[in-house]
C-alpha positions in Angstrom: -7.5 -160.2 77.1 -8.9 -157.2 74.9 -6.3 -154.7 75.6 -4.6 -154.4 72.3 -4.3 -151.0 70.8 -3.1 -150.4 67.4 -4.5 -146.8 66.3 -3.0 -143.9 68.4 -5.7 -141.7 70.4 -6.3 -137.9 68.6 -4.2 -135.5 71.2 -7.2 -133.4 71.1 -9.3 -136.1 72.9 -6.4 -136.9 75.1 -5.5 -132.8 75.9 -9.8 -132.2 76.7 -9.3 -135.0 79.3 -5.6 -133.6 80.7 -7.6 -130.4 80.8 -10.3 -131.3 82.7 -8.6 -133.3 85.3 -6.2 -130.5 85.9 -9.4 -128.7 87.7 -10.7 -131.7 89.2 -10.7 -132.2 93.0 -10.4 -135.6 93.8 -13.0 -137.3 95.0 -11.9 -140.8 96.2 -10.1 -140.2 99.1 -6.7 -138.2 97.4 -6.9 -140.2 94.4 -8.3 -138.4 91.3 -10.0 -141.4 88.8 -10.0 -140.8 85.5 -13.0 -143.7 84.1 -13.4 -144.1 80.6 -16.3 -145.3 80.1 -18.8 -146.3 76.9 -20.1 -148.8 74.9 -17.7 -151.4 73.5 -16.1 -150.7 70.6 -16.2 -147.3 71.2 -12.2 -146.1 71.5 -12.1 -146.4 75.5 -8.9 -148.6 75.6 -6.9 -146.4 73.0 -7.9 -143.1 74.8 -7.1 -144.8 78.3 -3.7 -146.2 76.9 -2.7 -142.4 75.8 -3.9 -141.2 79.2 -2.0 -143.9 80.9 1.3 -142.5 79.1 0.7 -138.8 79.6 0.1 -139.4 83.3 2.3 -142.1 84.0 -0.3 -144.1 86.2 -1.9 -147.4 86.7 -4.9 -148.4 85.2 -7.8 -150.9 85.7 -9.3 -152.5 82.9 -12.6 -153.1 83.8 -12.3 -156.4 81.1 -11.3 -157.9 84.0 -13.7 -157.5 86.6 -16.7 -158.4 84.3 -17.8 -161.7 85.4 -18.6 -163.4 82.3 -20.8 -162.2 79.1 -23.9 -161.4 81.8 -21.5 -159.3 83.9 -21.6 -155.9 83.2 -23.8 -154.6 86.1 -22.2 -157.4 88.6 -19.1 -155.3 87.6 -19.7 -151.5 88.9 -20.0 -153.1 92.6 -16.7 -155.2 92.3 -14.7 -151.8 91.4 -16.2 -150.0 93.8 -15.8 -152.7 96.5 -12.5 -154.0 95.6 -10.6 -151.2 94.0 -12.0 -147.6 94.8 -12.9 -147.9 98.2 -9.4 -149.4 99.9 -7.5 -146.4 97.4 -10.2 -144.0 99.3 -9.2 -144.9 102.4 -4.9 -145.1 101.1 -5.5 -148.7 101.1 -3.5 -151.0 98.7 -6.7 -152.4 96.2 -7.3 -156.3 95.3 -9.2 -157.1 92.7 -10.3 -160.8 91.2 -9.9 -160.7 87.8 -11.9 -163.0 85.4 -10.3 -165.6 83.5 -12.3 -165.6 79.8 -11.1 -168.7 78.8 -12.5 -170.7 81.9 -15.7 -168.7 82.5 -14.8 -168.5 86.1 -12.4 -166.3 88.7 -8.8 -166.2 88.1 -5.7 -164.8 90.2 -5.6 -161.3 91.4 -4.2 -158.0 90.5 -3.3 -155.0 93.1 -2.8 -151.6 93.1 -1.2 -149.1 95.0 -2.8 -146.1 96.3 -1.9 -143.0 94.8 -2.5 -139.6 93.3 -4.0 -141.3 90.0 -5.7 -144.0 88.7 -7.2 -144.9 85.1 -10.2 -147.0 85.4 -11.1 -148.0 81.3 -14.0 -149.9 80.4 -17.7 -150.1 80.0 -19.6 -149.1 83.1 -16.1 -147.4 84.9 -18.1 -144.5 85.2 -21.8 -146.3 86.2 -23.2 -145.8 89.6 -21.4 -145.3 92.7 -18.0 -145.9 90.7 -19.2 -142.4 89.1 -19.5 -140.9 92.1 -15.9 -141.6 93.4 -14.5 -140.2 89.6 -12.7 -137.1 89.4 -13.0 -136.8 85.9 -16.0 -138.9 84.0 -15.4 -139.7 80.2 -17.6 -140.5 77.7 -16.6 -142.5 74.8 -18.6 -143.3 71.7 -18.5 -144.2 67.9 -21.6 -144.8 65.4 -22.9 -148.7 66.2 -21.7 -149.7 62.8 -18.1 -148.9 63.7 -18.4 -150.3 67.2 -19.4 -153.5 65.8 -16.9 -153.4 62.9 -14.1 -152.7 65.4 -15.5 -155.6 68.0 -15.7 -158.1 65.2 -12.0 -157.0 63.7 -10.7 -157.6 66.9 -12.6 -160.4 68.3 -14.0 -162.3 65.6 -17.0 -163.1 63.9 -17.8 -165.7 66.3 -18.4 -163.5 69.1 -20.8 -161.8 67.3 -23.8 -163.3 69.8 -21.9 -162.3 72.7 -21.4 -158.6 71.2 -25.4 -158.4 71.0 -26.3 -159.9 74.2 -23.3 -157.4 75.8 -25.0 -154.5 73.9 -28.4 -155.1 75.4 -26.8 -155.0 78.6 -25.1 -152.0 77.5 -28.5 -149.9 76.4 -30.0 -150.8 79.5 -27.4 -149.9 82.3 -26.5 -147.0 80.6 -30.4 -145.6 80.0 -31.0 -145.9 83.9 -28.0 -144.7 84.9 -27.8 -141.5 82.5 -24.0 -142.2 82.3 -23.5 -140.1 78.9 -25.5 -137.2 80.5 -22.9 -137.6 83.7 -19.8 -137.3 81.9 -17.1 -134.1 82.2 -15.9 -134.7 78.6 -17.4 -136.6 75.7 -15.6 -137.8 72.7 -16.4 -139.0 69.9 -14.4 -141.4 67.5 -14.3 -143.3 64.1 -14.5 -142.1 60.5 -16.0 -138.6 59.6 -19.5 -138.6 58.3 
């Protein structure tokens, strides 16, 4: 759905991560999770996508695992349940993935256990999902460039949705300390 990337990640960003996880125990069974986590609009897709290449692994979006606009805490569970605990125990993972268009379940995607995974998206990092991340990544941009970038790429008329999504956003994020959690932080869009 939302996994168009036009703008190459900064190797810096992508060398701190590849850094980090090069020291990092893993901590879901033998797979090391690299989550990407922060607000929308931030750059987590575009980082995730040059992580993807440099480690030639699979990746979850977690897009698809949000069950609808009110989703985003119902989604940290669902990864946990579906994806990280079967690759914990060198299980093949199952995941439901939400169909946008019909506000309702679609068909399934699967992944195999092994010695990587990317998990991208807001909340990858929340909770218990956190817990089971080798490497936690922090991604964030100044509000008025997350929303330009949302609007650019979605349109104007999910403008509601982006607000409600952001309320959602400040308030699992604030309980759960998520930016505070993180191994690496980065921080995108134009220079001040």
């Amino acid at each position: 759905m939302w996994f168009q990337v036009t703008d190459p990640a900064d190797p810096a960003d992508v060398d701190a991560v590849l850094t980090q996880l090069s020291a990092a125990a893993p901590r879901c069974g033998a797979v090391r999770v690299v989550a990407v986590d922060g607000p929308s609009g931030s750059g987590k897709t575009t980082l995730a996508k040059a992580l993807v290449e440099a480690l030639s692994c699979p990746v979850v979006h977690m897009d698809e695992l949000f069950p609808g606009w009110d989703g985003l805490a119902e989604a940290v569970p669902l990864l946990v349940d579906q994806v990280l605990l079967p690759l914990s125990r060198g299980e093949r993972a199952r995941y439901r993935v939400w169909d946008w268009d019909a506000d309702t379940w679609g068909g399934t995607r699967e992944v195999e256990p092994g010695p990587l995974l990317v998990v991208e998206g807001c909340a990858s990092s929340a909770g218990p999902a956190g817990d089971l991340a080798a490497v936690r990544v922090w991604v964030e941009a100044p509000p008025s460039e997350r929303m330009r970038r949302g609007l650019a790429r979605d349109g104007e008329t999910y403008r509601p949705h982006w607000e409600r999504w952001a309320a959602q956003e400040a308030a699992l994020f604030t309980a759960d300390g998520t930016r505070a959690r993180a191994d690496v932080v980065v921080t995108t869009g134009p220079p001040p």
